[in-house]
C-alpha positions in Angstrom: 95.6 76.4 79.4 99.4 75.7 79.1 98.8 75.2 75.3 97.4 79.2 75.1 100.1 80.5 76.9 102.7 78.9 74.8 101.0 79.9 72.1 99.1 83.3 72.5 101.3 84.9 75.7 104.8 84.3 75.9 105.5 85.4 72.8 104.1 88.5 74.1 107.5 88.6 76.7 109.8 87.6 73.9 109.9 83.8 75.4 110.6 80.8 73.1 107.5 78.6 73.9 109.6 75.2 73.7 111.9 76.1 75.6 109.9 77.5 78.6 108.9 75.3 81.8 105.1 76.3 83.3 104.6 75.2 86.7 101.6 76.2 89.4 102.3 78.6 91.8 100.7 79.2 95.0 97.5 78.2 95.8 95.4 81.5 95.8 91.8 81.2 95.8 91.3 83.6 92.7 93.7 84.2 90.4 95.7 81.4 88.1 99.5 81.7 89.1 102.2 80.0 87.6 106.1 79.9 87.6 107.5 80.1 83.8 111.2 79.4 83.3 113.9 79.1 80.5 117.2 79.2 80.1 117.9 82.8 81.0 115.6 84.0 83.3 112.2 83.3 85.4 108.8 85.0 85.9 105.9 84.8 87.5 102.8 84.5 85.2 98.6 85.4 86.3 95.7 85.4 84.6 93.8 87.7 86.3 89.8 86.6 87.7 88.0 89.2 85.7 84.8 88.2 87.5 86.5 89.5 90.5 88.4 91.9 88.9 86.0 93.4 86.9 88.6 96.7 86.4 91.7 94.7 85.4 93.6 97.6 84.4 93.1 99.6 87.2 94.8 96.3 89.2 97.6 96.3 87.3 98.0 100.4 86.5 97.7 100.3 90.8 100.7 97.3 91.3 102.8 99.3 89.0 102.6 103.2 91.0 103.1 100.9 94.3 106.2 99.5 93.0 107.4 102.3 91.4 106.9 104.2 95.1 108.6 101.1 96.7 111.6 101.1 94.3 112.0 104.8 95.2 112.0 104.0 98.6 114.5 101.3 98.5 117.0 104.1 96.8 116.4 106.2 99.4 117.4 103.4 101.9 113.5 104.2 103.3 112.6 100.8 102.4 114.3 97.4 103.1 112.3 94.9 101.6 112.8 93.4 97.8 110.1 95.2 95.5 107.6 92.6 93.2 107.5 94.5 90.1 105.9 94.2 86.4 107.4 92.7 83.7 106.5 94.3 80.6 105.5 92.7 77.4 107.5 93.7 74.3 105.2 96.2 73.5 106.0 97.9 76.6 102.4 97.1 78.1 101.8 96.2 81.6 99.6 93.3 80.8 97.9 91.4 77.4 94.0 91.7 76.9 93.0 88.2 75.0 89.6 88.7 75.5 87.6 85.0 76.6 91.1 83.8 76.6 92.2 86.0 79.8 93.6 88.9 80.6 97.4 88.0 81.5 100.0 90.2 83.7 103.8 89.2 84.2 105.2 89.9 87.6 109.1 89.5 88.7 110.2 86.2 90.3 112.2 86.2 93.7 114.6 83.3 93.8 115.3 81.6 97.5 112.0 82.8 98.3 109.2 80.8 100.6 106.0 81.1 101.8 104.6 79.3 104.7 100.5 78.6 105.4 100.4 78.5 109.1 102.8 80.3 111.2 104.4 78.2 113.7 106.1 80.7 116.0 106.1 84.4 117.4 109.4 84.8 116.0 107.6 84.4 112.8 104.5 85.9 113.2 106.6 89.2 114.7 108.7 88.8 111.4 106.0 89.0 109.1 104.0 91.5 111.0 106.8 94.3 110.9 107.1 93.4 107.5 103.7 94.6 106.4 104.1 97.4 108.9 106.9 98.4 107.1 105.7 98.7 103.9 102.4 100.5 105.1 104.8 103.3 106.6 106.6 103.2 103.0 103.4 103.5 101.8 102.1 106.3 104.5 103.5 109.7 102.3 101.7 108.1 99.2 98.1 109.8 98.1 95.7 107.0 98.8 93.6 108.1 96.1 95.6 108.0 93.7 94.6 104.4 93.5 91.3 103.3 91.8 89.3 100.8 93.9 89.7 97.7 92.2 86.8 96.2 94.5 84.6 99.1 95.5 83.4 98.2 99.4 85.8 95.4 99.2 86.3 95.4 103.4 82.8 96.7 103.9 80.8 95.0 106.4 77.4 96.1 106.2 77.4 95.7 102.6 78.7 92.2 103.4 76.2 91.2 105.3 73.3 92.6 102.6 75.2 90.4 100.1 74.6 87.6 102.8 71.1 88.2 103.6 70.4 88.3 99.6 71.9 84.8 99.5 69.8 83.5 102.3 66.6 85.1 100.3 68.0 83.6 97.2 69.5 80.4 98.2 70.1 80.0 94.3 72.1 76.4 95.3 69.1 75.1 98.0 71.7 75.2 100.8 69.9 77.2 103.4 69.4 74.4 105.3 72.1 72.7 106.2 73.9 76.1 107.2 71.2 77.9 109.0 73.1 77.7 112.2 76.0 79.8 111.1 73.8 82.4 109.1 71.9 83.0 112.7 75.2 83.7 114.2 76.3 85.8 111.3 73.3 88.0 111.1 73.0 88.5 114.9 76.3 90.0 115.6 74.7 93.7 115.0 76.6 95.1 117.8 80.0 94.9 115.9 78.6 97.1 113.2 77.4 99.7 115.1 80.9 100.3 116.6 82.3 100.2 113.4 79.9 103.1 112.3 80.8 105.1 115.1 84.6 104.9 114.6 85.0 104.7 111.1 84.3 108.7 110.0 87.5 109.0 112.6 90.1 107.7 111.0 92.2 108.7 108.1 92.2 107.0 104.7 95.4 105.4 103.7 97.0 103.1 101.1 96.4 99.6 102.1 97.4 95.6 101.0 93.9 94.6 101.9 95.7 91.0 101.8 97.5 90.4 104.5 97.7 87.0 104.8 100.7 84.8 105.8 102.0 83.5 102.6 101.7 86.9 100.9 104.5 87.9 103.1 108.0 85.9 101.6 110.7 84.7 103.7 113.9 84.0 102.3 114.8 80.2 102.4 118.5 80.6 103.0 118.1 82.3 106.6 114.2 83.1 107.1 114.3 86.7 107.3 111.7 88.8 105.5 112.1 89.2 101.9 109.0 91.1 100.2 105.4 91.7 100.4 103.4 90.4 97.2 100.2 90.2 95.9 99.5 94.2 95.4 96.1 92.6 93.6 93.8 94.4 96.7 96.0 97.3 97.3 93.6 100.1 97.5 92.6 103.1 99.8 90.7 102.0 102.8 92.0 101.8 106.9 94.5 99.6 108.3 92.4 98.7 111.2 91.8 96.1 108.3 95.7 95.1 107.6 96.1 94.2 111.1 93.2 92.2 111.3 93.4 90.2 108.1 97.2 89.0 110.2 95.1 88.2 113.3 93.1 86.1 111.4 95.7 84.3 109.0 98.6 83.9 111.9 96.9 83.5 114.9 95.3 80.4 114.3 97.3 76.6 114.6 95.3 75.5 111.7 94.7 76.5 107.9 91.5 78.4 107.4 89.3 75.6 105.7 90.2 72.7 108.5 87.4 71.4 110.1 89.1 70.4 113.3 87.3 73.5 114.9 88.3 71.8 118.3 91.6 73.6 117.7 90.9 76.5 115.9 91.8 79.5 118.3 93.3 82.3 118.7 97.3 81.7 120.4 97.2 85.0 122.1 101.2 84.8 122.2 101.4 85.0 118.4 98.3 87.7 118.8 100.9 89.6 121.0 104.0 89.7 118.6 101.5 91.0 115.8 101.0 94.0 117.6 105.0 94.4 118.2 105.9 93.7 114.5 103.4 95.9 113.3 103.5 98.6 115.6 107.4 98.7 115.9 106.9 100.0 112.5 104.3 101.8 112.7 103.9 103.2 115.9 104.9 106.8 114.8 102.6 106.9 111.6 99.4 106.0 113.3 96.7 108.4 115.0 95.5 107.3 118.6 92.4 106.8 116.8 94.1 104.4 114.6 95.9 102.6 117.1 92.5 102.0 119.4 90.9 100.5 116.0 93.1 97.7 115.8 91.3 95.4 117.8 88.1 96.5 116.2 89.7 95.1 112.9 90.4 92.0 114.0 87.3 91.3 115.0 85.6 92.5 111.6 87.8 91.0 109.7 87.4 87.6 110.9 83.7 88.2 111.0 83.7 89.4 107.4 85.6 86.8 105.8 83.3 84.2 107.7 80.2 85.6 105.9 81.6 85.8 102.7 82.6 82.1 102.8 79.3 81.6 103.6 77.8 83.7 100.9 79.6 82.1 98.3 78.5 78.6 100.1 75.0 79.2 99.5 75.4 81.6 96.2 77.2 78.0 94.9 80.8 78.8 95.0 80.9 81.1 92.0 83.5 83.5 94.1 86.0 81.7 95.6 88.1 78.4 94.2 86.9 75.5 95.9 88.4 72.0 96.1 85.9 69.8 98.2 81.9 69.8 98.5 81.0 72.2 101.2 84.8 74.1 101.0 82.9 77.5 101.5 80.9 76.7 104.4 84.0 74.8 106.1 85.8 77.7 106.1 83.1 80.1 107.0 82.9 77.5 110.2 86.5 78.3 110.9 86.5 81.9 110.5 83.3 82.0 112.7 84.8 80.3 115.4 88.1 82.2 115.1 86.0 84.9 115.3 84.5 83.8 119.1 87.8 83.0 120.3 88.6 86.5 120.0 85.3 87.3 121.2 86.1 84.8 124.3 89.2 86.2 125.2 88.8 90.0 125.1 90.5 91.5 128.0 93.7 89.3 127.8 94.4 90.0 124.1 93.6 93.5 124.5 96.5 93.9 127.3 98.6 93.1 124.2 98.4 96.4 123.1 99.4 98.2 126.1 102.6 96.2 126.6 104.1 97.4 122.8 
């Protein structure tokens, strides 16, 4: 790979191959990142999944409106964070279309910038919650559907659970089996989507990251304060019921979401607590009350929902997401389902959180 982008993309953004340094970036489970340097400047290079991103575009036409809102923003002093934007290629093109060889986009490198895996501390997780509350509310006045949907359904739960029960049907890699324990638990949590269908028509349709995960939020290294929100790959219409709970279940937990020490996987209802403060300090004006009292719904959907699409992938043979170990898929469906009962197990003390903000 670092022959063709020497060859066939940095030309593209006017960069002398020889004297450009590639390095991995990251560790996302679907898109190739890498950090390219040379002597007089840095950026951050992707080759985008296009069996994910089947619209690839429409991912990088929807980065570029969001950072062009953000930058306007930041003039306006409305928006305090540093903005990820596009680099354009020499033909002024927001990314390069190389057919089998990949379809490429360059985004803008933050130096002193650091992501972390597991947050270690409410400070932190408060931190990093009013960040992505702040850029929601710099996203609020911005016509959600002016965004194309990049993954149609892509926080969707019934339709999630189809996709499950066709892999179960399927089991195109035989291993039903082995994992029948956690597709029973999946498939019998009915309840939850009925409650999602009854409060869903409610609430209004706004721009959202879709992504919300800890290390998509950067600190800067030199003091730790919030720097800027990245990966705009997911930013799409949809409800933040979802944001919130995609921080629940990426900052709440002690452990990373494929270890299999389940014994410790939980939910630290102190970090739980400065969530809600770092995202509602922000967004506390923006929201409807209908919005507000879906927050807790979210977090419970969302860990649900990314525990059965570990496990779809698991038994569809990991064609989704990257895996590094046999059975990664189904290890972190384990976590994400017992993440899931922790919040399950500790209802009333988690939802006192809320009425404390």
């Amino acid at each position: 790979m670092i022959k063709l982008i020497r060859q066939s993309v940095l030309p593209h953004f006017g960069i002398e191959a020889q004297e450009a340094k590639i390095s991995a970036l990251g560790n996302g489970h679907i898109n190739d990142t890498l950090l390219v340097r040379w002597p007089s400047g840095e950026l951050v290079l992707q080759r985008i999944n296009t069996q994910v991103f089947k619209t690839p575009q429409a991912l990088v036409s929807n980065a570029d409106k969001i950072s062009h809102h953000l930058c306007a923003k930041a003039l306006q002093q409305q928006y305090g964070l540093k903005v990820v934007s596009p680099c354009l290629t020499q033909e002024g093109e927001l990314a390069i279309d190389l057919g089998e060889q990949g379809f490429w986009r360059a985004i803008s490198y933050l130096p002193h910038s650091l992501s972390i895996e597991v947050v270690k501390s409410e400070t932190q997780a408060e931190m990093a919650a009013k960040a992505f509350g702040h850029f929601a509310s710099a996203l609020s006045d911005f016509d959600a559907t002016e965004l194309e949907d990049v993954i149609p359904q892509f926080h969707h739960l019934p339709g999630r659970m189809d996709m499950l029960r066709q892999a179960v049907q399927q089991d195109k890699a035989k291993r039903l089996d082995a994992c029948r324990q956690w597709v029973d638990y999946a498939l019998s949590q009915q309840s939850l989507l009925d409650e999602l269908a009854e409060i869903t028509p409610q609430l209004p349709l706004r721009i959202c990251h879709n992504d919300t995960k800890i290390n998509n939020m950067l600190f800067d290294k030199r003091d730790m304060s919030s720097m800027a929100i990245i990966d705009l790959d997911t930013c799409m219409k949809g409800y933040l019921m979802y944001d919130f709970g995609d921080m629940v279940r990426t900052f709440c937990s002690p452990e990373a979401e494929d270890s299999t020490e389940l014994a410790n996987v939980s939910v630290r209802p102190s970090i739980f607590a400065a969530i809600c403060r770092g995202y509602l300090s922000e967004l506390g004006e923006v929201l409807t009350e209908v919005e507000k009292r879906s927050l807790w719904l979210g977090a419970r959907v969302i860990c649900l929902m990314i525990g059965v699409r570990f496990l779809t992938d698991h038994l569809n043979g990991d064609v989704y997401f990257h895996v590094h170990r046999e059975g990664h898929n189904l290890d972190r469906a384990a976590n994400q389902f017992t993440l899931y009962q922790s919040l399950l197990d500790q209802e009333a003390q988690l939802n006192a959180c809320f009425t404390v903000v």
